[in-house]
C-alpha positions as CSV (number, residue, x, y, z in Angstrom):
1,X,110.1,125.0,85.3
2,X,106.5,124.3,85.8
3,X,105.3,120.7,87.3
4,X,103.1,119.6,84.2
5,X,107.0,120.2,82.2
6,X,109.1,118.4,84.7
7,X,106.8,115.4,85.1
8,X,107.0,114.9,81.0
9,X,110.7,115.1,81.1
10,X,110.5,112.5,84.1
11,X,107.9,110.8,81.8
12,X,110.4,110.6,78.5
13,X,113.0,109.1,80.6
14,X,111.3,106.4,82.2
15,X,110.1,105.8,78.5
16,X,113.6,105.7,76.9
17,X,114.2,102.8,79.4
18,X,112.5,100.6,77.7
19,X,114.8,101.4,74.5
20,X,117.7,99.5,76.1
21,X,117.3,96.4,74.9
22,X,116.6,97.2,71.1
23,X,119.1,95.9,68.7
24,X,120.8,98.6,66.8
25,X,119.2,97.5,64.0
26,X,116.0,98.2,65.5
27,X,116.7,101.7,66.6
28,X,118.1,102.9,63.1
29,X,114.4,101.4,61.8
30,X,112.6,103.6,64.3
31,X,114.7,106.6,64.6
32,X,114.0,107.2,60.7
33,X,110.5,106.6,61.5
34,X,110.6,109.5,63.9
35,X,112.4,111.6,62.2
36,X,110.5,110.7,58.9
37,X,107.1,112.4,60.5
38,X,108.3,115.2,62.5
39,X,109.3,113.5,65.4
40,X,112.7,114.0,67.6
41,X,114.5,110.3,67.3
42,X,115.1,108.2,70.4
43,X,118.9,108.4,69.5
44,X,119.0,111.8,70.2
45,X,117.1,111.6,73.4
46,X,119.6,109.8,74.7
47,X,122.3,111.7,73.8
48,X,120.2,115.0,75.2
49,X,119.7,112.9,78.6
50,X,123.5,111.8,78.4
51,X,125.0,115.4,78.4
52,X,122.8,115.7,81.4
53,X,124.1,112.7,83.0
54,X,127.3,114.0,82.2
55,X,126.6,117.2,83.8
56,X,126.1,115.8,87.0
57,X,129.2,113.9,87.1
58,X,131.2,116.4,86.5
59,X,129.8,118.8,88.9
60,X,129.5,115.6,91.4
61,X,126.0,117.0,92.9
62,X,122.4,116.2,92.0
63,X,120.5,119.6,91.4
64,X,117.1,118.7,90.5
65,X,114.2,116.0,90.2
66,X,114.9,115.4,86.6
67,X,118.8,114.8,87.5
68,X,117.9,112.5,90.6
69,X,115.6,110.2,88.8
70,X,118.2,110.3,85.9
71,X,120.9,109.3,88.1
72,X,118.5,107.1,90.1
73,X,117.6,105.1,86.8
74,X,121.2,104.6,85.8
75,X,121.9,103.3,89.7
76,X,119.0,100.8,89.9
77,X,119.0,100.0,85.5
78,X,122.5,99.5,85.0
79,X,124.3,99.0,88.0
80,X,125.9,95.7,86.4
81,X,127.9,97.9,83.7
82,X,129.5,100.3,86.7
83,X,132.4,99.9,88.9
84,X,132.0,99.6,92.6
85,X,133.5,103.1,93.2
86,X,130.5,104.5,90.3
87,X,127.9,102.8,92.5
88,X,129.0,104.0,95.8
89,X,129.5,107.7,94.4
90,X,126.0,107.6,92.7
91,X,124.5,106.2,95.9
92,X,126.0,109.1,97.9
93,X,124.7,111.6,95.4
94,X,121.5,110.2,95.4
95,X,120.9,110.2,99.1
96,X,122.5,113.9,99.4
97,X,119.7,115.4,97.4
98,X,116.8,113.4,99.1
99,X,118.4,114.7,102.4
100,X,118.3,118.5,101.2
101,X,115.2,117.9,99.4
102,X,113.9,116.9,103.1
103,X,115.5,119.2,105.0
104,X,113.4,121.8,102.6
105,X,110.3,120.2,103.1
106,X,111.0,121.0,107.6
């Protein structure tokens, strides 16, 4: 996957952040808004980002940039809404693939 790719993907992410705190109200006004011109809604950029979050717990190993800072977001975003034991695995995760990603850099 090129850089210019992965750094959108990184980009749409970061962006549906900011999506948490809508009402649902809100997101059913602008999700047939999107969809209305063209446009892929925010609901189902979540659920696209989801099955990769999912992905990654159920392999229990962070593979790529996109996954890290996926994971990464749900750590620092949403810490509050997991268990102690989903914190600590996460954590471990995340520091696993910033060790490999350094020991590729040596």
């Amino acid at each position: 996957m090129s850089k210019a790719l992965s750094g959108l993907r990184l980009g749409v992410q970061d962006s549906l952040q900011h999506f948490d705190h809508c009402t649902p109200e809100q997101l059913a006004s602008l999700d047939a808004l999107l969809r209305a011109r063209g446009f892929v809604s925010v609901s189902e950029l979540r659920r696209r980002y989801s099955r990769k979050y999912r992905g990654v717990l159920k392999r229990g190993v962070i593979r790529s940039e996109e996954e890290y800072y996926l994971v990464k977001s749900i750590l620092d975003d949403r810490w509050e809404a997991l268990s102690e034991e989903e914190q600590v695995q996460l954590g471990s995760w995340l520091l696993a693939f910033e060790k490999r990603a350094a020991d590729a850099k040596q």
